[in-house]
Structures are given as C-alpha cells and as structure tokens.
N, C-alpha and C positions, 0 to 999 in steps of 0.2 A: 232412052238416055243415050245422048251421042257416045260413041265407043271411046275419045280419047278424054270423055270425062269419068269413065266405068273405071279406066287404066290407070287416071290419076287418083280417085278416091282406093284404087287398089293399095297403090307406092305407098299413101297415107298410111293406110291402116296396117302396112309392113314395117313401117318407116317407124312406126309406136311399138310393133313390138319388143325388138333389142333394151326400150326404156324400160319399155314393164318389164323385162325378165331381169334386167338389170338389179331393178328396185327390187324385186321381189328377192336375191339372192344375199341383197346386204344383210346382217344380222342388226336386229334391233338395241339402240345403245343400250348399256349396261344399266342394270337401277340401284342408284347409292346404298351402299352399303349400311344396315342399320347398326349404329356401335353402340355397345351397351355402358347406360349412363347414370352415376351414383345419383339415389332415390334413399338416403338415408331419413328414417323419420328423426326427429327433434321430439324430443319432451319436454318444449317447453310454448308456450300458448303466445299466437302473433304479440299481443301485448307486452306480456315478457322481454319478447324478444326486442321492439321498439324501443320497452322502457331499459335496456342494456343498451343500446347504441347503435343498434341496426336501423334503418331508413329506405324508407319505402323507395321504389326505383320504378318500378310499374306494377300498372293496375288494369287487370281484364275481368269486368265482372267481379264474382268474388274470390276471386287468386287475384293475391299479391306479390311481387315480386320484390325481396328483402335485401341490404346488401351493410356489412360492416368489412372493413380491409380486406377486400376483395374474396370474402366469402357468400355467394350467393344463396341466397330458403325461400323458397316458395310455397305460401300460406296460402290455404282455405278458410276461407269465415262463413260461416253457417248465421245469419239473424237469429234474433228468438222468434219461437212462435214456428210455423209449420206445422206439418202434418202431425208431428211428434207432440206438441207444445211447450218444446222451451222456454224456461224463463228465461234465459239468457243466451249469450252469443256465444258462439265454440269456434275454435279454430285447429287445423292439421297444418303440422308446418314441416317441411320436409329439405336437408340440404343437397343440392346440386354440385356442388365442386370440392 
C-alpha cells in the first residue's frame, strides 16, 4: 500500500475517534415518567351504563371506550360461550377520570 494512503486511512480512523467518544459520554434521554392513573371499577354492566346515557367513543376489540359529560369507562365484554360456557355476555367497566 502506497505510504501516503496508510497516513490517510490513519487521520481517518483518528479523525472518528473524538465522535465516538463523544457519543458514547452523552447520557441517554430520560424515559417518561409513568404517572399513576385512576382504574376505579363500576358496578354497573356496559349495558347499564349505555342504557344511562353514556356512548360509545371507541372500540378496540372487546374494550370499549364510554364517555357521558366528560367522564370517561372503559368496558370489557366477554361474548357468551368460551371455555367457561356462558350463557351470556358479561362485561367489567372501569372509570378513568
């Protein structure tokens, strides 16, 4: 290898260091704080709750998400039938705010 291409892939590989140690001394950003969020149960079953005035606002699967003057519940519905064999459909409904 010619000598003044040994000299430049030398400067290279100097020339990277200062970066990498750089990078390597910043501290990695901070990760969001988890803040603890009300999870009160309801006793009272999604239907109830619809048949009061509450309305559906989103749907993933079977959680729903409930909303009357600006009180958010988010339902579980369980089908009948399953492992268990329900006759009928159940639901956990739980308030967020």
């Amino acid at each position: 290898m010619p000598r003044f291409l040994s000299h430049a892939l030398v400067l290279l590989v100097l020339a990277g260091i200062p970066a990498t140690s750089a990078r390597a001394q910043t501290p990695p950003p901070a990760a969001p704080s988890r803040l603890p969020t009300i999870w009160e149960a309801i006793d009272q079953s999604m239907s109830a709750l619809l048949n009061g005035g509450h309305r559906i606002v989103s749907a993933t699967g079977p959680s729903f998400t409930l909303e009357r003057q600006g009180t958010y519940i988010v339902c579980e519905v369980r089908p009948p039938g399953g492992l268990r064999g329900n006759a009928e459909a159940t639901s956990t409904c739980y308030r967020v705010n």
